[in-house]
VMD Tcl script that draws the C-alpha trace (Angstrom):
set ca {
  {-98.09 -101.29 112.35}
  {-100.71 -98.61 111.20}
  {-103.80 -99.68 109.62}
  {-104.27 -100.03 105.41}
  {-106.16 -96.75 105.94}
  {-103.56 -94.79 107.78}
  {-100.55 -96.19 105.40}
  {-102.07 -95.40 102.03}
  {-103.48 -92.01 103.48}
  {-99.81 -90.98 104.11}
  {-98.19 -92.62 100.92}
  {-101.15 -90.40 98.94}
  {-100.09 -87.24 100.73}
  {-96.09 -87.73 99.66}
  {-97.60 -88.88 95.67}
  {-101.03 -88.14 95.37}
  {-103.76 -90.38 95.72}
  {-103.73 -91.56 91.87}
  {-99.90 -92.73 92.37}
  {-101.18 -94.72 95.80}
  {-103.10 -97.94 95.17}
  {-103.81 -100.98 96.96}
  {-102.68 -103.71 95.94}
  {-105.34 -105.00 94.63}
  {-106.44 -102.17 92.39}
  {-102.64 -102.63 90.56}
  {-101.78 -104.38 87.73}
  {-100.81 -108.36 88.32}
  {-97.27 -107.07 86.28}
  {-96.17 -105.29 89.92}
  {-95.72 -109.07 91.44}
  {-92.90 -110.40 89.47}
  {-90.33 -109.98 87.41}
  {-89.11 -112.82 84.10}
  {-87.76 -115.43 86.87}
  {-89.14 -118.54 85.47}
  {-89.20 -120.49 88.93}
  {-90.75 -117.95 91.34}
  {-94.49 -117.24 91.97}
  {-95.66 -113.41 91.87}
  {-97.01 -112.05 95.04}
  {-99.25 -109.21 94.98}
  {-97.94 -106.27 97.03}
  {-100.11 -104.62 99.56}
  {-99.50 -101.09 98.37}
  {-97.99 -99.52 94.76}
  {-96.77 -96.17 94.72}
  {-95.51 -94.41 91.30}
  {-93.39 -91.26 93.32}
  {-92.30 -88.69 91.02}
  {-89.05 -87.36 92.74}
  {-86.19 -88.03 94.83}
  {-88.38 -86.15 97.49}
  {-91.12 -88.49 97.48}
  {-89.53 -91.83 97.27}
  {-87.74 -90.53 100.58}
  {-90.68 -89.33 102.08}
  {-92.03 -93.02 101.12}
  {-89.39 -94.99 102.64}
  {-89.04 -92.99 106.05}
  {-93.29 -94.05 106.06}
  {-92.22 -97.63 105.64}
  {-89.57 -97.44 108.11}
  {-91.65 -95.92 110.93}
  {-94.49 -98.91 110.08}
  {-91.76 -101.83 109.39}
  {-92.98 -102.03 106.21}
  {-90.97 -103.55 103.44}
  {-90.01 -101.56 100.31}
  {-89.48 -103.15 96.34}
  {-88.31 -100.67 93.96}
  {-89.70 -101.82 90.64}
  {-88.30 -100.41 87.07}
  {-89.39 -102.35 84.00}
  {-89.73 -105.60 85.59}
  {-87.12 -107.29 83.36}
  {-84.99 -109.30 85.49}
  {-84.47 -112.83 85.92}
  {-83.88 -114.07 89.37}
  {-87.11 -112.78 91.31}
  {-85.00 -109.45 92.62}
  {-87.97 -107.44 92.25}
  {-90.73 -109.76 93.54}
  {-92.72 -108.10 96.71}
  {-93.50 -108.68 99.68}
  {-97.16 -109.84 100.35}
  {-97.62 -106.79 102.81}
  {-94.86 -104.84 101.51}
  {-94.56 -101.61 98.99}
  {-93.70 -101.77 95.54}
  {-92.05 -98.40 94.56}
  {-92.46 -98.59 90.72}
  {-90.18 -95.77 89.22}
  {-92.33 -95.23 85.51}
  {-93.21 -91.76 86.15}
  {-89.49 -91.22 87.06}
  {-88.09 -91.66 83.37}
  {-86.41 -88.79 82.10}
  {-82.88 -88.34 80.74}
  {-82.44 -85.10 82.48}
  {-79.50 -84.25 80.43}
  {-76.29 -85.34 77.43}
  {-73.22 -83.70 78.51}
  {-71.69 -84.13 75.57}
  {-68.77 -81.72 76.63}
  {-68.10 -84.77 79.36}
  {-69.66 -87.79 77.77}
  {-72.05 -88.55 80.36}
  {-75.85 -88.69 81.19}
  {-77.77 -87.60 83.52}
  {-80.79 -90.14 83.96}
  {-83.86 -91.17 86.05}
  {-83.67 -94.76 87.25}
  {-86.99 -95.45 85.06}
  {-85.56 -94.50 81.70}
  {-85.32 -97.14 79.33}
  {-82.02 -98.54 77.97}
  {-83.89 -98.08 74.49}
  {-84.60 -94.57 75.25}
  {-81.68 -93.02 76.73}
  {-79.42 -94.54 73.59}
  {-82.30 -93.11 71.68}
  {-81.50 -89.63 73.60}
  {-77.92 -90.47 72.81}
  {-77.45 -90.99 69.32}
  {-78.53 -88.01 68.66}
  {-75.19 -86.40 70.04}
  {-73.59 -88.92 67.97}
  {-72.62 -91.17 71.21}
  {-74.44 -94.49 73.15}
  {-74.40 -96.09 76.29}
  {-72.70 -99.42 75.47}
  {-74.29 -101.10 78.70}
  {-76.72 -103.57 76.43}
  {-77.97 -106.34 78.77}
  {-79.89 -107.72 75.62}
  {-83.33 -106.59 76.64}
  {-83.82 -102.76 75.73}
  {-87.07 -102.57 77.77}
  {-85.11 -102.81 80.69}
  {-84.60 -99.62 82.81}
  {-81.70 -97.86 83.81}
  {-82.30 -98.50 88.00}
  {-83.20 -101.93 87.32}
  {-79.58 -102.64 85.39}
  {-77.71 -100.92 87.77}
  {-79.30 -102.94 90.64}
  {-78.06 -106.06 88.99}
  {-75.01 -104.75 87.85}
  {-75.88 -106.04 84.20}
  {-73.58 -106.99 81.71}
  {-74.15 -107.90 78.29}
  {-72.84 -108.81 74.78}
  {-70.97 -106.10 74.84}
  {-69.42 -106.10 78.12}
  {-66.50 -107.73 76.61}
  {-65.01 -104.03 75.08}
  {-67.00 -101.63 77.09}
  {-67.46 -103.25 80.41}
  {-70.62 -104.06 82.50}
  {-72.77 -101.39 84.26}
  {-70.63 -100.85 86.86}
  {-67.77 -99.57 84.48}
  {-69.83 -97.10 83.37}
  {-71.98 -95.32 86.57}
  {-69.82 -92.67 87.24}
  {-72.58 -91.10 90.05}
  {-75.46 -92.02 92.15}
  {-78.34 -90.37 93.87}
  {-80.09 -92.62 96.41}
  {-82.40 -93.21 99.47}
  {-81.37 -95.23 102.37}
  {-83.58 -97.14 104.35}
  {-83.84 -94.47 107.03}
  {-85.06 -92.07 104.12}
  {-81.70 -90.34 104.18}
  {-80.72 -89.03 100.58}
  {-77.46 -89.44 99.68}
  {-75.13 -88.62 96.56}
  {-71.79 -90.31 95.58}
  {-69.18 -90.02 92.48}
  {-70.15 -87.27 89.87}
  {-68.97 -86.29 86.65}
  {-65.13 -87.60 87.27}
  {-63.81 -90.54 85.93}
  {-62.18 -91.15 89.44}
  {-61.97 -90.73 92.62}
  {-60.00 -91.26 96.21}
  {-61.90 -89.87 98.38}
  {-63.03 -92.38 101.27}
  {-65.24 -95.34 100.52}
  {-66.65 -95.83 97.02}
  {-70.29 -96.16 97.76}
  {-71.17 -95.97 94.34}
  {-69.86 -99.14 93.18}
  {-71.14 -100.64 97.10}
  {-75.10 -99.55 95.42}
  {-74.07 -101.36 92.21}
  {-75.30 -104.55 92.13}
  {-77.14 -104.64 95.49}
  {-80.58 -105.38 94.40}
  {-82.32 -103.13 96.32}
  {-81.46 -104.06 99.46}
  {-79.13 -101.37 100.04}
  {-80.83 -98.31 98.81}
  {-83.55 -96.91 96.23}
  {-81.27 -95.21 93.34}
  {-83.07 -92.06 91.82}
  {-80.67 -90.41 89.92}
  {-77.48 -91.62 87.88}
  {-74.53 -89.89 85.96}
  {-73.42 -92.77 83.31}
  {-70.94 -92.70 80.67}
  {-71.49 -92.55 77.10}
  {-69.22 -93.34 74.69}
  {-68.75 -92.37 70.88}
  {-71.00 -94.27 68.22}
  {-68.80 -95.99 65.72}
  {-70.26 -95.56 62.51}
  {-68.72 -98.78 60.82}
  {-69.74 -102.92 61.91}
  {-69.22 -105.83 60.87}
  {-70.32 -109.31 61.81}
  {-68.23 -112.38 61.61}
  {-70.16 -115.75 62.07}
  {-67.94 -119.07 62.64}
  {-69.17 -122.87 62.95}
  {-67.10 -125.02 64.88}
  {-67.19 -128.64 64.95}
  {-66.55 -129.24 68.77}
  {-67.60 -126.47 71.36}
  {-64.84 -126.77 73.30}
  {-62.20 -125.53 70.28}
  {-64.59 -122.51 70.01}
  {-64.13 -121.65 73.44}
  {-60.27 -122.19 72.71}
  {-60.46 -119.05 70.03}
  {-61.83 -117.08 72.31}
  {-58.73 -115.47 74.14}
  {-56.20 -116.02 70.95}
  {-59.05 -113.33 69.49}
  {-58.92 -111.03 72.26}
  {-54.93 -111.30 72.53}
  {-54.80 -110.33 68.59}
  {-55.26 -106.82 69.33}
  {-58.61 -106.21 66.94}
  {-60.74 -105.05 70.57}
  {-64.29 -106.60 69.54}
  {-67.07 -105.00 70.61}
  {-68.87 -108.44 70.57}
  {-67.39 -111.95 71.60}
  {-70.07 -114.90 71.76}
  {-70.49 -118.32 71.52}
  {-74.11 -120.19 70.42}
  {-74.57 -123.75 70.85}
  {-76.07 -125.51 67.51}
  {-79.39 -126.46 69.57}
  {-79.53 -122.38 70.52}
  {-78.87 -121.27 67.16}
  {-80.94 -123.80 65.79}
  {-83.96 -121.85 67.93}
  {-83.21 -118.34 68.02}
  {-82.58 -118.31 64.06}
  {-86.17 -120.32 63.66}
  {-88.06 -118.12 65.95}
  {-86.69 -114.71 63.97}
  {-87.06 -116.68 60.67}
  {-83.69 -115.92 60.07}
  {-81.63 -117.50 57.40}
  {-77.87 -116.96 57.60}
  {-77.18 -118.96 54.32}
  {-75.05 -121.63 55.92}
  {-75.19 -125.19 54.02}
  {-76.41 -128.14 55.09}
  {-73.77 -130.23 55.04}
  {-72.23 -127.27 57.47}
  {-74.83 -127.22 59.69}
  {-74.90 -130.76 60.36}
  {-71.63 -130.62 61.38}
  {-71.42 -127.56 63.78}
  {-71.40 -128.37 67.54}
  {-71.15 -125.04 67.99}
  {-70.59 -121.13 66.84}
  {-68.23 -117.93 67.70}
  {-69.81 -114.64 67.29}
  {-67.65 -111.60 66.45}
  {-68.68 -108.11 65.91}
  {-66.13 -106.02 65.06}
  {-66.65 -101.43 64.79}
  {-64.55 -98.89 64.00}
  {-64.72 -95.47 62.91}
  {-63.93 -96.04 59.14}
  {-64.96 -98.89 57.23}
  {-61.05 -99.66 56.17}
  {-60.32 -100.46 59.07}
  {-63.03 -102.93 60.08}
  {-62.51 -104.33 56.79}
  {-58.88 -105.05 58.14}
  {-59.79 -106.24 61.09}
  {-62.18 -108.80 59.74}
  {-59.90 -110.19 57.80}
  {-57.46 -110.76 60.75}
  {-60.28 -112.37 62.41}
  {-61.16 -114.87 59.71}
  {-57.75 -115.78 59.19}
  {-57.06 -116.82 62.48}
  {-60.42 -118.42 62.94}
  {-59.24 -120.49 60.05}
  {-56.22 -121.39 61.98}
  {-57.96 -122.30 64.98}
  {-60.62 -124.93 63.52}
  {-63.64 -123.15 61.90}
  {-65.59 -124.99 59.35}
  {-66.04 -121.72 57.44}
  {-66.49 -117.88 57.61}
  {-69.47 -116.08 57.22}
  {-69.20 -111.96 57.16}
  {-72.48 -110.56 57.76}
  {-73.21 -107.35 56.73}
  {-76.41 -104.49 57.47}
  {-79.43 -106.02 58.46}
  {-78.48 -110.19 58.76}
  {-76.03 -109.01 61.03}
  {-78.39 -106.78 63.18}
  {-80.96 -109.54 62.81}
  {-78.42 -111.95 63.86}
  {-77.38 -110.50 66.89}
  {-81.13 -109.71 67.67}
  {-82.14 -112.92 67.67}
  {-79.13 -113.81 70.53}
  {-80.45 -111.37 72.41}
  {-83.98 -112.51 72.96}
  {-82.16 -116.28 73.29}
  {-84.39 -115.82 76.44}
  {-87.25 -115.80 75.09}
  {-86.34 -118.57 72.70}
  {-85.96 -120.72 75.67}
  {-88.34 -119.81 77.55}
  {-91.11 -120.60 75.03}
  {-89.15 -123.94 74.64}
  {-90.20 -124.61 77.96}
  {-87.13 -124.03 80.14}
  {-87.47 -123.97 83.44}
  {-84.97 -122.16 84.68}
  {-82.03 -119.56 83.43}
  {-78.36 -119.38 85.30}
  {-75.76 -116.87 84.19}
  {-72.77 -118.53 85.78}
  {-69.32 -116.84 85.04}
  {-65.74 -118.61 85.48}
  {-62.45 -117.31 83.90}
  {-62.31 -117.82 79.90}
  {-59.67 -119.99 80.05}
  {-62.05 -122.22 82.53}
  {-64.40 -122.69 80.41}
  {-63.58 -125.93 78.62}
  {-63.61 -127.60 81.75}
  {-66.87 -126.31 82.88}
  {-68.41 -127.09 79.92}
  {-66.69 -130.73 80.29}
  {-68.50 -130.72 83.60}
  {-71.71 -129.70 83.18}
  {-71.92 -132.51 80.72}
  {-70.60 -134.98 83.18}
  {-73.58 -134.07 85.43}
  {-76.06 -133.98 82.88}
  {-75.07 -137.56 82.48}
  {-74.80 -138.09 86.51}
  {-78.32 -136.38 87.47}
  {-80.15 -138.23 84.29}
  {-83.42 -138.24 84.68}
  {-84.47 -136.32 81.43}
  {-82.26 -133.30 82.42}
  {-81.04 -131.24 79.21}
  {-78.92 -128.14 79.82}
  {-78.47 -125.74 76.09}
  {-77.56 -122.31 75.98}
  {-74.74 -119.30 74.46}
  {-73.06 -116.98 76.77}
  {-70.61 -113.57 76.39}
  {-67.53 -116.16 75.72}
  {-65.27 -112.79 75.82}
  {-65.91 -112.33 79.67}
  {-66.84 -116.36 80.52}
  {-70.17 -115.56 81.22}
  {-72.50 -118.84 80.60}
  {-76.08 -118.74 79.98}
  {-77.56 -121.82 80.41}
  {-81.72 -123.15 79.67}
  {-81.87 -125.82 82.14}
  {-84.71 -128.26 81.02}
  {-86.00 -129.98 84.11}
  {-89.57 -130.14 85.38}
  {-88.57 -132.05 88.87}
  {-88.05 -129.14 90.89}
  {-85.71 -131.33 93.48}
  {-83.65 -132.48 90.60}
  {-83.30 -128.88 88.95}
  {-82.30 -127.75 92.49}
  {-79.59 -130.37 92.73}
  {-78.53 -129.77 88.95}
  {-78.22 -125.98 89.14}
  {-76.23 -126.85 92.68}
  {-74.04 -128.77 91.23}
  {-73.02 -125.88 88.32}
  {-72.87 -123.56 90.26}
  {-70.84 -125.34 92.81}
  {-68.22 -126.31 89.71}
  {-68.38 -122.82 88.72}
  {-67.46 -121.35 91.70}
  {-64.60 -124.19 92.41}
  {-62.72 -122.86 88.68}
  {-62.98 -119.54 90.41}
  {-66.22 -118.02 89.11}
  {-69.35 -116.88 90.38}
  {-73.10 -117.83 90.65}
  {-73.90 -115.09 88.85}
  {-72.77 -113.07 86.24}
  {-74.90 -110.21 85.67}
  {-78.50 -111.41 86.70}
  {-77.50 -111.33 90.24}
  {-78.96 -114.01 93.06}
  {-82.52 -112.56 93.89}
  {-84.46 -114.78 95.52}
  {-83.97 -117.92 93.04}
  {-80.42 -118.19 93.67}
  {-80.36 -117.10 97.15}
  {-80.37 -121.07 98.64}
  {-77.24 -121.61 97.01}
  {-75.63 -118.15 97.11}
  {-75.95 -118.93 100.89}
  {-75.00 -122.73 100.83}
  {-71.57 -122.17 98.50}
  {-70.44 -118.81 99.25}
  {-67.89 -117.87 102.19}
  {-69.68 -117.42 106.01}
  {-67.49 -114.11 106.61}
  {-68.38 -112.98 103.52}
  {-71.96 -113.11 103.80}
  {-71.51 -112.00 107.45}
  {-69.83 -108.74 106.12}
  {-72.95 -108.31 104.01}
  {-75.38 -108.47 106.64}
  {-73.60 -105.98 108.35}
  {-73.12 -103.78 105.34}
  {-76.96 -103.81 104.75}
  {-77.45 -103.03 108.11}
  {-75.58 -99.51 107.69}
  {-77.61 -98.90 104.95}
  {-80.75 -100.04 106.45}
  {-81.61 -100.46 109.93}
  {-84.48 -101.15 110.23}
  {-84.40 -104.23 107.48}
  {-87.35 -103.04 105.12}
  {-85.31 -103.28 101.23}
  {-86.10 -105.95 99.49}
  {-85.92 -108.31 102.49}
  {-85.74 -112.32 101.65}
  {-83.18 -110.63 98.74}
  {-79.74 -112.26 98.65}
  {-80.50 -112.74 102.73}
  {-83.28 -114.84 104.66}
}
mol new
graphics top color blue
foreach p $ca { graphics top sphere $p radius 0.5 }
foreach p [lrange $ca 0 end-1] q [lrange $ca 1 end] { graphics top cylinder $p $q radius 0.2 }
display resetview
């Protein structure tokens, strides 16, 4: 391996020596990510490249040294994906943020990988369309969602990211640039390497461009709060809702103890009674859009009706800015939790008509484990996606807690994760509970990609 001299000499040349830093002269922000269990490690080198160019020039530097490479957008995800190596290079894509273009002919964008979620639906609405990818954290970036494949409340009607890349531009880790799908909404034409990229933390290749679908923005909403007395009857509604025909573009379910939080952290009063509240286990979430108003109006009726039918204490239509402020608030549930004290997030998904019995178990090993465990949490209930605030300080009995859901998760035919993808927190039991010639075929995958081993190593893999 070349010295620190010779390394940040040639990573200067490819960005310029004020996009080259030391480690140690960058920001603390470059060693983690939101992970709640795993410690930041300063990188040995930062580089902000500025084109497809540089960040290959940068990674055939790091494969000639055996250097490992991060590549860093906003910083916004939750299972340590984007957390360095000590002696490693974080590639931090903020000077690469541009929506280079709104086709609106085609309903796509073309994008940078550090644009901001917030940004290119900024970009977006002006054409009168969005990008309905909303992983509930706007900050995030574009690269950084499509690394994690992330999902959202609103997966449920428009899909997660991977429904909605249409085209990639990336660096392998021999430096090799390579571009796959385009502006075509499909394609037979030899392996899909696009949706191989998706979701592959990093480990497969640095995306720098992307062509992602947009979709019209629907100018009417409405918001349809239900409290259920038992959790498991709100999890019931969920796919006689979806099998009613009235296509919500949001489907999720709050436990009392997580509504109770999110709504006091917003200061958010929804004007639901006491004597209500008290007896709510749980609540449904329904957005509903359209293009007129009539026909939301419709729809919501439809909706309360057969929530009526299926158990809710009462119906609550929230219009304008309760509603926005409502569904807000479930989006930074994260943050709610995390200032609770939670030590650690999982995003396990099993099929929706699973989920009563997952919930059934979870409780049971609450109840088995002890030992001050608590478990709260809401999830997308339209796609079975659970998000769950474990509350455990004992890092051996968190480990065999979270082992033990994701193990029941996986055994109703689910996954770890849902849309926060494995990282280095989940990778220990990613490894432990998921199929040898599976993980084999990985390895081997990754080693196509990347030859020489320098993306994100200790990522999904030892």
């Amino acid at each position: 391996m070349s010295g620190v001299g010779n390394i940040i000499g040639e990573l200067a040349e490819i960005v310029g020596a004020a996009n080259a830093l030391i480690g140690a002269d960058a920001a603390e922000d470059y060693g983690h990510d939101e992970a709640l269990a795993t410690e930041a490690v300063r990188p040995a080198y930062v580089v902000r490249p500025g084109s497809t160019e540089e960040v290959a020039g940068i990674v055939r530097v790091a494969a000639a040294q055996g250097v490992a490479v991060t590549a860093r957008g906003s910083g916004s995800g939750m299972c340590g994906a984007c957390r360095p190596s000590a002696e490693g290079i974080v590639v931090s894509f903020e000077r690469m943020n541009a929506v280079l273009e709104i086709d609106a002919g085609n309903q796509v964008a073309v994008v940078q990988p550090g644009v901001t979620l917030s940004e290119l639906d900024e970009k977006a609405r002006a054409a009168g369309l969005t990008y309905p990818v909303s992983p509930g954290e706007l900050s995030a970036s574009l690269g950084g969602t499509i690394a994690t494949n992330a999902g959202g409340m609103r997966a449920v009607r428009y899909g997660v990211t991977r429904n909605n890349v249409l085209g990639l531009r990336a660096v392998l880790g021999t430096g090799e640039v390579i571009s796959s799908g385009g502006r075509i909404a499909k394609v037979s034409s030899g392996y899909d390497l696009t949706q191989l990229i998706i979701g592959s933390e990093g480990t497969l290749a640095l995306v720098t461009e992307a062509i992602v679908k947009l979709q019209p923005k629907l100018a009417a909403e409405r918001t349809v709060l239900a409290p259920f007395g038992d959790l498991d009857a709100v999890i019931k509604a969920v796919p006689r809702i979806i099998a009613s025909g009235v296509a919500p573009s949001i489907l999720e379910y709050i436990d009392a103890l997580t509504m109770a939080a999110i709504t006091y952290t917003a200061k958010l009063s929804l004007g639901i009674p006491d004597a209500v509240r008290d007896k709510t286990q749980a609540y449904l979430v329904v957005q509903l859009e359209n293009a007129e108003s009539s026909r939301v109006d419709e729809d919501v009726e439809k909706v309360g009706e057969l929530l009526g039918e299926l158990g809710a204490i009462d119906i609550y239509v929230l219009d304008g800015n309760p509603a926005h402020r409502l569904i807000e608030a479930r989006e930074h549930a994260f943050w709610t939790a995390k200032a609770a004290g939670a030590h650690e997030i999982v995003d396990i998904v099993v099929p929706r008509q699973a989920m009563p019995e997952f919930f059934a178990g979870v409780r049971a090993l609450v109840e088995k484990i002890g030992s001050g465990s608590g478990v709260a949490g809401c999830g997308h209930a339209g796609d079975g996606n659970v998000h769950l605030a474990v509350f455990q300080a004992d890092q051996d009995v968190r480990a065999e807690l979270t082992h033990g859901m994701f193990e029941l998760g996986m055994s109703l035919g689910g996954a770890i994760s849902g849309e926060h993808g494995i990282g280095r927190e989940k990778k220990p039991h990613f490894l432990a509970l998921e199929d040898p010639a599976k993980i084999e075929l990985m390895r081997r995958i990754k080693t196509a990609f990347d030859p020489a081993g320098i993306l994100n190593p200790g990522v999904l893999f030892d």
